[in-house]
SEVODREN-350063 format. One record per residue (C-alpha): residue number from 0; residue in one letter; x, y, z. Coordinates in steps of 0.2 Angstrom, whole numbers, plus 5000, padded with zeros to 4 digits. Example, Ala and Ser with C-alpha at 12.3 -4.5 7.8 and 13.67 -1.06 7.14 Angstrom:
BEGIN
SITE/0/a/5062/4978/5039;
SITE/1/s/5068/4995/5036;
This chain:
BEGIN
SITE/0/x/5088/5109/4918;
SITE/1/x/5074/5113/4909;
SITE/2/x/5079/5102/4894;
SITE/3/x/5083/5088/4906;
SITE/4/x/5064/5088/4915;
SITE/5/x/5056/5089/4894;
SITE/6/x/5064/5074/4889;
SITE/7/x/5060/5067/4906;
SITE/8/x/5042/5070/4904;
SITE/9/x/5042/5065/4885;
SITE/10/x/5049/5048/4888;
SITE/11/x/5036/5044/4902;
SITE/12/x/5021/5046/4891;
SITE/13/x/5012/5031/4887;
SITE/14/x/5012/5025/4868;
SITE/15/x/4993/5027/4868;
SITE/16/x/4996/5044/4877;
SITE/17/x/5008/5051/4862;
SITE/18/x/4994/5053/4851;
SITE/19/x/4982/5062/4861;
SITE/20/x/4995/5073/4866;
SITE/21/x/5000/5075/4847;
SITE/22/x/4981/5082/4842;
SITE/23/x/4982/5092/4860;
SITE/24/x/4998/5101/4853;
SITE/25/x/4991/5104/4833;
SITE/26/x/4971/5110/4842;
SITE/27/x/4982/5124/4848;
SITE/28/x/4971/5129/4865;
SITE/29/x/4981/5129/4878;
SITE/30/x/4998/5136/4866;
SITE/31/x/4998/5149/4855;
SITE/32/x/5018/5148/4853;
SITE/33/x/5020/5139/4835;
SITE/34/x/5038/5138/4839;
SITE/35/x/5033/5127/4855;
SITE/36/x/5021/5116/4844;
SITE/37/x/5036/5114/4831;
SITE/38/x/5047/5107/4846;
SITE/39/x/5037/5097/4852;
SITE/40/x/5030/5088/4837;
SITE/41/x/5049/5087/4832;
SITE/42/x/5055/5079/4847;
SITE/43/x/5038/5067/4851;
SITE/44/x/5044/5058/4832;
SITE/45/x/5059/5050/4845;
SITE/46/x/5048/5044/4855;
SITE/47/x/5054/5036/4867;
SITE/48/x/5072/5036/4863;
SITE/49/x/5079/5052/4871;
SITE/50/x/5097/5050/4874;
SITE/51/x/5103/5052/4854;
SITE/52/x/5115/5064/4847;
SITE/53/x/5102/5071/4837;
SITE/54/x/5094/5079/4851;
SITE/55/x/5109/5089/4855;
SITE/56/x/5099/5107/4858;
SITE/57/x/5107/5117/4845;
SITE/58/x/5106/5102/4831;
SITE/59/x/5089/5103/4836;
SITE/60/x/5087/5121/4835;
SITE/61/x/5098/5122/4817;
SITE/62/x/5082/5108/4812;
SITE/63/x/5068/5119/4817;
SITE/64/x/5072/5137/4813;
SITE/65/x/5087/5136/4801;
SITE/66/x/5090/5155/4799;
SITE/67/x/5088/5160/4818;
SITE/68/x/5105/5160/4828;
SITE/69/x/5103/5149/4842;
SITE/70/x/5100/5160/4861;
SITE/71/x/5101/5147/4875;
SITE/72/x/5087/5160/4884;
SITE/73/x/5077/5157/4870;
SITE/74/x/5080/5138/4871;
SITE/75/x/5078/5138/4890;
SITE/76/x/5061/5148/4888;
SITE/77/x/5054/5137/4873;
SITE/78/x/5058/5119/4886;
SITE/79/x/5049/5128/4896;
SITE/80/x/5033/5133/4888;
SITE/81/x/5035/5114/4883;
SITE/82/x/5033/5105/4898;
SITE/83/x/5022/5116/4904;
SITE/84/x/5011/5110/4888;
SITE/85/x/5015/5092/4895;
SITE/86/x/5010/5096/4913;
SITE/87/x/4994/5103/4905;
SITE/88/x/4989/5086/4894;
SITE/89/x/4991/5078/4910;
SITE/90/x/4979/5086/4919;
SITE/91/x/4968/5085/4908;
SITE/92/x/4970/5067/4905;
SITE/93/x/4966/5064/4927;
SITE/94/x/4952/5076/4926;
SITE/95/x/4942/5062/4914;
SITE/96/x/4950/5050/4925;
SITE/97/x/4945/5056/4939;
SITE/98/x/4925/5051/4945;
SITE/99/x/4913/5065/4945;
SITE/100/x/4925/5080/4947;
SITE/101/x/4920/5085/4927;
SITE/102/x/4901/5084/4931;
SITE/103/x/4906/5093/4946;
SITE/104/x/4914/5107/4940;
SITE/105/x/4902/5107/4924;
SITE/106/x/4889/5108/4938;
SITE/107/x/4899/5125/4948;
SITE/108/x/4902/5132/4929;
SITE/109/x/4884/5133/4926;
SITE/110/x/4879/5139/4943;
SITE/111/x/4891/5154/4942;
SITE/112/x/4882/5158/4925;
SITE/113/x/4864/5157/4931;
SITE/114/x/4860/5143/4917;
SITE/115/x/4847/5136/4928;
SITE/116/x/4841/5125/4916;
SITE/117/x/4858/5114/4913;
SITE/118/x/4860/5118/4929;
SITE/119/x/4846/5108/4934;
SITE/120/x/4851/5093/4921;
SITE/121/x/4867/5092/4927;
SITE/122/x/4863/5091/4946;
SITE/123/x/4848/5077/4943;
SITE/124/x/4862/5067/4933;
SITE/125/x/4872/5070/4949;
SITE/126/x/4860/5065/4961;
SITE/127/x/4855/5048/4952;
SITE/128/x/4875/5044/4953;
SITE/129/x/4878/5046/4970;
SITE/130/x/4861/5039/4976;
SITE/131/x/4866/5022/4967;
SITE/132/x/4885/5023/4974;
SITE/133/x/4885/5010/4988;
SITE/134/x/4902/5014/4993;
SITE/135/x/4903/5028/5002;
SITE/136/x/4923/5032/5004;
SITE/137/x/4934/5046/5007;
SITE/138/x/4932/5050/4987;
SITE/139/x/4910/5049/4987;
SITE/140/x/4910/5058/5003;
SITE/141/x/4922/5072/4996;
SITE/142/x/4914/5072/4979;
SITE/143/x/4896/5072/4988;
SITE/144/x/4903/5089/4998;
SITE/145/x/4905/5097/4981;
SITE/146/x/4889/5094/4974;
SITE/147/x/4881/5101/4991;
SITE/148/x/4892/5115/4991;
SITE/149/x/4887/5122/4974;
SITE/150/x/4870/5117/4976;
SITE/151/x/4869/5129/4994;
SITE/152/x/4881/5142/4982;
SITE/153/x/4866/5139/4967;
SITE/154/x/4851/5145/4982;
SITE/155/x/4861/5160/4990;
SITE/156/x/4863/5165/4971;
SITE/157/x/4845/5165/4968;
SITE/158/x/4843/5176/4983;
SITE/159/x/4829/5169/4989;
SITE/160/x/4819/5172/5007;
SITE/161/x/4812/5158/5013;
SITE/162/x/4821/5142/5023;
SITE/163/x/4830/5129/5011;
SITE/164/x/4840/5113/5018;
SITE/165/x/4856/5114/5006;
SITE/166/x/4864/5122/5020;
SITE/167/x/4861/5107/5032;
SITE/168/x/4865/5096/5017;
SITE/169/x/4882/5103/5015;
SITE/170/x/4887/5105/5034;
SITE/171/x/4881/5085/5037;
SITE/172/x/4889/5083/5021;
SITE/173/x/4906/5090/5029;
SITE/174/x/4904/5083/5045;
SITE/175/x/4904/5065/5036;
SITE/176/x/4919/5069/5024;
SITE/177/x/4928/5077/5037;
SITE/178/x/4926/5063/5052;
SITE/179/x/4930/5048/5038;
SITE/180/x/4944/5056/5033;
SITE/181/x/4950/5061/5050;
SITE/182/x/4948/5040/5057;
SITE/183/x/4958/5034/5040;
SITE/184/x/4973/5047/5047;
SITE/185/x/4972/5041/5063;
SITE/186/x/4972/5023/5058;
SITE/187/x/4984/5022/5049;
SITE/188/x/4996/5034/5061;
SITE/189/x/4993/5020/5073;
SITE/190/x/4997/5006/5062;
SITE/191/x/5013/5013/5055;
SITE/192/x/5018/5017/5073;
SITE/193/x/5018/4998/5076;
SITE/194/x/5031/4996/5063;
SITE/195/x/5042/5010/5062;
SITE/196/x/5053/5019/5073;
SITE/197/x/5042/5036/5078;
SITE/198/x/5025/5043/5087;
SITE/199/x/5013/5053/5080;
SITE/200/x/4998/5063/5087;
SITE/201/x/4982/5059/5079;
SITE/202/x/4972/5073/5087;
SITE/203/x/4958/5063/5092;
SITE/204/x/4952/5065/5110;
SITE/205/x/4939/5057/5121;
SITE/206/x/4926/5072/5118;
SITE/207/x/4928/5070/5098;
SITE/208/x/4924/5051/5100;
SITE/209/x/4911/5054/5113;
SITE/210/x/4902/5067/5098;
SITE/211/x/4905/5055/5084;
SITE/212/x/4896/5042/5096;
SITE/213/x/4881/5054/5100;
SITE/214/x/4881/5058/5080;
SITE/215/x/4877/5039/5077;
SITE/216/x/4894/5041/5066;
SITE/217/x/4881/5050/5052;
SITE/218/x/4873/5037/5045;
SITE/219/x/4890/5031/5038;
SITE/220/x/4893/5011/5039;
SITE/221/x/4913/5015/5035;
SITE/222/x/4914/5028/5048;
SITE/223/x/4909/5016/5059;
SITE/224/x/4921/5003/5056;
SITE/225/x/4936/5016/5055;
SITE/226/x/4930/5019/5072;
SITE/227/x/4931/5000/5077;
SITE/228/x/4947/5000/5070;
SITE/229/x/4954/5016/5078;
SITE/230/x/4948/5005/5094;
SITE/231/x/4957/4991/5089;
SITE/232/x/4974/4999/5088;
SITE/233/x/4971/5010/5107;
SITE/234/x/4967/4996/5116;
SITE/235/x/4976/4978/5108;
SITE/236/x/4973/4969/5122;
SITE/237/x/4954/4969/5119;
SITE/238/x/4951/4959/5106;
SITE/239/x/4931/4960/5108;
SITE/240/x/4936/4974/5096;
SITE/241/x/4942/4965/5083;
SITE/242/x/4930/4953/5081;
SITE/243/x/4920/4965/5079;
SITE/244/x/4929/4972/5066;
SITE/245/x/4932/4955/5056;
SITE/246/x/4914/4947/5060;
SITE/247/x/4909/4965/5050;
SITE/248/x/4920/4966/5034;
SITE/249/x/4918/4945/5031;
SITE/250/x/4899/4951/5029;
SITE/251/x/4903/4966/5018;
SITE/252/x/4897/4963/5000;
SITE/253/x/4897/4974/4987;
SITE/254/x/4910/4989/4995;
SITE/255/x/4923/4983/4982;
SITE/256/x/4940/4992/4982;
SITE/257/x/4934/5004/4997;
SITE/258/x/4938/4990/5010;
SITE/259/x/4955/4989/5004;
SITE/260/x/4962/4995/5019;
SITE/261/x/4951/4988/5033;
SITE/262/x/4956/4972/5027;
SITE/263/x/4977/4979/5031;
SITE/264/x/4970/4985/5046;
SITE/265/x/4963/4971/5052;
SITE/266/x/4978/4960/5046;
SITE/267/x/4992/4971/5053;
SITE/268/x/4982/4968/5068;
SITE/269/x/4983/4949/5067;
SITE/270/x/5002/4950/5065;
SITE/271/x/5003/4958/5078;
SITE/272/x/4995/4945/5090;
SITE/273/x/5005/4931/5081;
SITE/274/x/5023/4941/5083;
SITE/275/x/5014/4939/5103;
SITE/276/x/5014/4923/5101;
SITE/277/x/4994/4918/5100;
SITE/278/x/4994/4905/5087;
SITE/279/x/4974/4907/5083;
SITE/280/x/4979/4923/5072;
SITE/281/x/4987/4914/5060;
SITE/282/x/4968/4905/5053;
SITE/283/x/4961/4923/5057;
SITE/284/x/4974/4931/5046;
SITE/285/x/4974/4918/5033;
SITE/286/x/4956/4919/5033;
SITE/287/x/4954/4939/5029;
SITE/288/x/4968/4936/5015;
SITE/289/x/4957/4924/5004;
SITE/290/x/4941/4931/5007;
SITE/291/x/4950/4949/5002;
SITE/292/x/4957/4941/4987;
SITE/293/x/4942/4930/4981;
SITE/294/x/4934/4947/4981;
SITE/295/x/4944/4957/4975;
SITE/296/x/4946/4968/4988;
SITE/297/x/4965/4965/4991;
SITE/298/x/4970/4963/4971;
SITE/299/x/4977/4981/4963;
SITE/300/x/4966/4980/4948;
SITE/301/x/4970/4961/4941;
SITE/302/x/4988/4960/4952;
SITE/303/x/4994/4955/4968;
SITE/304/x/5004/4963/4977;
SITE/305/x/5019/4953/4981;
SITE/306/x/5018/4956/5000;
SITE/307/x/5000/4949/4999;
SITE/308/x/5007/4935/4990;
SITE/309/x/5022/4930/5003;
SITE/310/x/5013/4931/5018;
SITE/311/x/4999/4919/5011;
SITE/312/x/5013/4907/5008;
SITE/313/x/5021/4912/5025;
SITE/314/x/5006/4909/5035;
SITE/315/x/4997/4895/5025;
SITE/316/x/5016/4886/5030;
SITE/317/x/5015/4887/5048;
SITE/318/x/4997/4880/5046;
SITE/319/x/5008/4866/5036;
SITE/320/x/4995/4869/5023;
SITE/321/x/5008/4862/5008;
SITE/322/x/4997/4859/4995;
SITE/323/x/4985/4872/4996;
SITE/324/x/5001/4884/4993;
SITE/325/x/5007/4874/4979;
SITE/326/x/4989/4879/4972;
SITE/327/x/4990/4897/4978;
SITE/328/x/5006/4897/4970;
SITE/329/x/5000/4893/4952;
SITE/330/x/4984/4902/4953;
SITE/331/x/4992/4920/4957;
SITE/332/x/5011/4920/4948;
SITE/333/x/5004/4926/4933;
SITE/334/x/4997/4940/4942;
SITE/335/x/5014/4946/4952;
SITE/336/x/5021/4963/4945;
SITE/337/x/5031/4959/4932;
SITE/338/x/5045/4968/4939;
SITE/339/x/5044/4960/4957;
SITE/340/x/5039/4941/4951;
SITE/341/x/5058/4934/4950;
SITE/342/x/5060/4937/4967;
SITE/343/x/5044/4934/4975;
SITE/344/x/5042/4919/4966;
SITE/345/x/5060/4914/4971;
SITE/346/x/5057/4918/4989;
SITE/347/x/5042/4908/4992;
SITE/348/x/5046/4892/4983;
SITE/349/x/5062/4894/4993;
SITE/350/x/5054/4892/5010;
SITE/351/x/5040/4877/5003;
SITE/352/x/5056/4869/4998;
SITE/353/x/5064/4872/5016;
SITE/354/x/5046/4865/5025;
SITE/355/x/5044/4851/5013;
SITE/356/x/5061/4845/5016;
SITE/357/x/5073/4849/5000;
SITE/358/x/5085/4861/5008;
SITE/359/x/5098/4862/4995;
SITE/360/x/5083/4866/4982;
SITE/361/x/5080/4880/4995;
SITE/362/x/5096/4887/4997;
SITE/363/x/5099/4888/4979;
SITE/364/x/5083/4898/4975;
SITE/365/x/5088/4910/4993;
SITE/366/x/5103/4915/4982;
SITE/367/x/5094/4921/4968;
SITE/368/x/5084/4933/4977;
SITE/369/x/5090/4953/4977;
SITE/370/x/5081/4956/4994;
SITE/371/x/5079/4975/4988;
SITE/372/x/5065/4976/4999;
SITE/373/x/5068/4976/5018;
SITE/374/x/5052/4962/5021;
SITE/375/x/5063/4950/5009;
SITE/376/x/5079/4954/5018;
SITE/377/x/5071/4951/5034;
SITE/378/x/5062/4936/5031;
SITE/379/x/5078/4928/5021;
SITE/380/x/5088/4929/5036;
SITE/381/x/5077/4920/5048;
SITE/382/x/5076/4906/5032;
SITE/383/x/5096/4906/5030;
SITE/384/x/5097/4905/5049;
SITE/385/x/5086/4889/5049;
SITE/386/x/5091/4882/5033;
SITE/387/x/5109/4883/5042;
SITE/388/x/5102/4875/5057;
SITE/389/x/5096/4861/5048;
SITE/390/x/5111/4855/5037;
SITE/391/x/5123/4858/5055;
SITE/392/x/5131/4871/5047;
SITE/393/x/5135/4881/5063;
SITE/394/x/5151/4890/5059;
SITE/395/x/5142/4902/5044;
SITE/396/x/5126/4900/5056;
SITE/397/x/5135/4912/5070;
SITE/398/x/5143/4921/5055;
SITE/399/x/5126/4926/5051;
SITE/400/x/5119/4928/5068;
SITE/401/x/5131/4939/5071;
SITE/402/x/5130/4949/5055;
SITE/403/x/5109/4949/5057;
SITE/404/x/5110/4955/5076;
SITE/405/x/5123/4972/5069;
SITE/406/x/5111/4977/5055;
SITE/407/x/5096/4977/5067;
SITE/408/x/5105/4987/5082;
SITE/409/x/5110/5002/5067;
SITE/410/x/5093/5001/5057;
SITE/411/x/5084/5016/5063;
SITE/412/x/5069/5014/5053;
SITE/413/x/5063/4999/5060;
SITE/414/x/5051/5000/5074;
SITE/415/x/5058/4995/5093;
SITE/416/x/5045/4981/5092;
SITE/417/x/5049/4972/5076;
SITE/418/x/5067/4974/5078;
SITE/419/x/5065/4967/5096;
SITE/420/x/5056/4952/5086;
SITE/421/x/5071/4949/5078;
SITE/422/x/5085/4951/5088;
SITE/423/x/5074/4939/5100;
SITE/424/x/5075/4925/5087;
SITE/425/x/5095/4929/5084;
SITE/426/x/5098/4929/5103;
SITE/427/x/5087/4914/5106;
SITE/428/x/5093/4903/5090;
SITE/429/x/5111/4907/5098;
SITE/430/x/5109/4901/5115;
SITE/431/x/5100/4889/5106;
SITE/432/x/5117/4883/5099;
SITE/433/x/5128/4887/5114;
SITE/434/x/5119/4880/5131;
SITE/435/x/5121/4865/5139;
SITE/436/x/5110/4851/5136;
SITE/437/x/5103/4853/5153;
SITE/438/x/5099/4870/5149;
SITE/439/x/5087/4866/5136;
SITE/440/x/5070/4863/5148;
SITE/441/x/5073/4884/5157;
SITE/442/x/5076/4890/5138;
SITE/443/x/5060/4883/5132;
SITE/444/x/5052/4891/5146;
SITE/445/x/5060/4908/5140;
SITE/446/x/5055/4908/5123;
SITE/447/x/5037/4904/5127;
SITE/448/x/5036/4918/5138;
SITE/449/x/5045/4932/5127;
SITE/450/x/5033/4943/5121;
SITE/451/x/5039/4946/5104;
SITE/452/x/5049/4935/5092;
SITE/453/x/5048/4929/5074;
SITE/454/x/5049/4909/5072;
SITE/455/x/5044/4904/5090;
SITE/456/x/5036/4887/5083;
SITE/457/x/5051/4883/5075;
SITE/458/x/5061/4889/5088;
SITE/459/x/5051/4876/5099;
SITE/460/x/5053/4863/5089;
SITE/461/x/5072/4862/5089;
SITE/462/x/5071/4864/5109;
SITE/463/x/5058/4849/5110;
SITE/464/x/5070/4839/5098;
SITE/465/x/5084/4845/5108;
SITE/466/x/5075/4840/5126;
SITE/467/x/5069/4823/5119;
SITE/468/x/5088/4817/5114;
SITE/469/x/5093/4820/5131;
SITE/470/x/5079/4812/5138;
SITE/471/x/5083/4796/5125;
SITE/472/x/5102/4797/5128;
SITE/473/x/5106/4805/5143;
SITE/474/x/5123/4797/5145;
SITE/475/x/5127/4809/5129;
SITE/476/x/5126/4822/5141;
């Protein structure tokens, strides 16, 4: 077991990583076991190739220490210490990764030790950075605790008598931390809950509102709009909510990656109403998307993700906004994980082919696609469903349907209402198929009204078509 997890840790170090961790091992700090450095050093020269004969552990033993007989204990222990070492590098490594957590902890080092005068340094150099940090997330406001904390630690430590604000400092400095963080849970408790099968309990009652209210939410601009948002998602059907919340974040400049997940939020919120049927979301959704990605707020570093990049396409179709995907499309491929590209690329070209008319093109870029994620598997069906539709092919059409409607009833981890969306469509598209003529007019009717359902303009479209031919020919009736 031990062996197994090494090797596992070895081969995930980065190329640029194997280096560092080579002088980490030979500085001898953290290891004082020469027998763990030789093992190491041996096995990092097969980097990353870990599955050769040569690694056998008692070839690899025979290598290092040729006149010891081999123990497995021994062996076990010496993995052991070894990944152990790994772990250790790693730490090290997010520790400088990570913000102002070594300043901070330099900072808590020097208090303990009454070195006042670095002690000062240190905290000046603190100060400067988190009065020139405009984006005041979860991490500034947690990082910002730290430094308050060690600074009220600092004054009980001097032991003197007379009043001092670092204690007020520290508890505003919690209250803001904690109430962030708290909103962020509860949003995104809510939000999932939309979408999958389950109910949480966010902990938030009337009173808590009610004191972050009186509080003037601390000064804090994103504690405010977590609190729009946490609005938003308990009452839906008051959309004076969300436009405060979108009139807010297309004004933001300057907060960077931190309104990352208003943007979701505010999104998620759109989808929502369109699912409803209010057509209007689709330009407010559209909207958010390219101000996020203009941005830069909804790219992970220099990639997109490639549910970002599908429900552009998506919605930029149902505006019939063709050429402008054809641009979105060329602009952002390059910028796909490389892993996910094939078949985002596939997917999306797929359904510009199937609203711009070249169904066979369509059909034949649907097959490529692996649908490993259950959004593409999802939105594939509905395309197969229409791509069917349109060439008359009926027969694997019910096929389908029929398939479709079993995998949604047994799914247990999609939510009631997004797999009510899509049996609705299923269900609809079949009646669709199986009604009388004269039917058509009372089926419109039912798929206007019904609250949730994927496709509904489609859906409408093949009704009018439908309707108008029997207006045109009704002795075909």
């Amino acid at each position: 077991m031990e062996k197994k997890k090494l090797y596992i840790n070895l081969k995930t170090l980065r190329a640029e990583e194997v280096k560092q961790f080579q002088s980490l091992i030979q500085a001898g700090y953290f290891h004082q076991n020469e027998a763990c450095q030789q093992l190491l050093l041996h096995l990092l020269s097969f980097w990353p190739n870990y599955q050769q004969v040569e690694l056998e552990k008692t070839q690899v033993w025979a290598t290092l220490f040729p006149d010891v007989p081999f123990e497995d204990k021994q062996w076990r222990y010496l993995c052991s210490d070894a990944v152990r070492l790994i772990e250790s590098f790693w730490t090290i490594e997010q520790l400088f990764q990570s913000g102002a957590l070594p300043d901070l902890l330099l900072h808590e080092a020097l208090s303990e030790k009454k070195l006042d005068k670095n002690f000062q340094e240190v905290n000046r150099r603190l100060e400067a950075r988190f009065a020139k940090t405009q984006a005041h997330d979860v991490r500034y406001l947690k990082e910002r605790l730290h430094w308050l904390n060690t600074n009220e630690q600092a004054f009980q430590r001097s032991r003197q008598r007379r009043f001092d604000l670092t204690l007020q400092h520290s508890s505003d400095g919690l209250d803001a931390y904690y109430f962030l963080q708290k909103l962020q849970y509860a949003c995104v408790m809510l939000d999932r809950q939309a979408i999958l099968q389950g109910e949480y309990d966010t902990g938030i009652s009337a009173e808590w509102l009610q004191h972050l209210l009186a509080r003037n939410f601390f000064g804090e601009p994103l504690i405010q709009l977590h609190y729009v948002i946490l609005k938003a998602l308990q009452e839906e059907e008051n959309e004076a909510h969300f436009l405060t919340l979108r009139q807010t974040i297309l004004a933001e400049e300057g907060q960077g990656g931190t309104l990352r997940d208003v943007y979701l939020f505010a999104i998620n919120y759109c989808a929502r109403k369109i699912r409803q049927g209010k057509g209007q979301y689709v330009q407010e959704a559209l909207t958010l998307y390219y101000h996020g990605l203009d941005h830069g707020v909804l790219l992970e570093g220099k990639e997109i993700s490639p549910w970002t990049f599908t429900n552009v396409v998506k919605l930029s179709l149902r505006l019939q906004k063709f050429e402008e995907i054809e641009s979105f499309i060329e602009r952002y491929a390059e910028r796909l994980p490389a892993n996910l590209r094939t078949d985002a690329l596939a997917f999306n070209q797929a359904e510009l082919y199937y609203y711009t008319g070249r169904i066979e093109e369509a059909q034949t870029l649907l097959n490529q696609v692996s649908y490993s994620d259950l959004n593409y598997y999802l939105g594939a069906r509905v395309l197969l469903a229409k791509l069917y539709y349109e060439a008359d092919s009926i027969k694997p059409l019910l096929s389908l349907l029929a398939a479709f409607t079993i995998f949604l009833k047994r799914n247990r981890q999609i939510s009631g209402a997004l797999k009510q969306t899509y049996l609705n469509f299923c269900e609809l598209l079949f009646q669709i198929i199986r009604r009388k003529p004269e039917q058509m007019e009372a089926l419109r009717e039912k798929v206007q009204a019904v609250q949730l359902l994927t496709d509904r303009g489609w859906l409408l479209e093949v009704l009018e078509k439908k309707i108008n031919h029997v207006i045109l020919h009704p002795h075909l009736t």
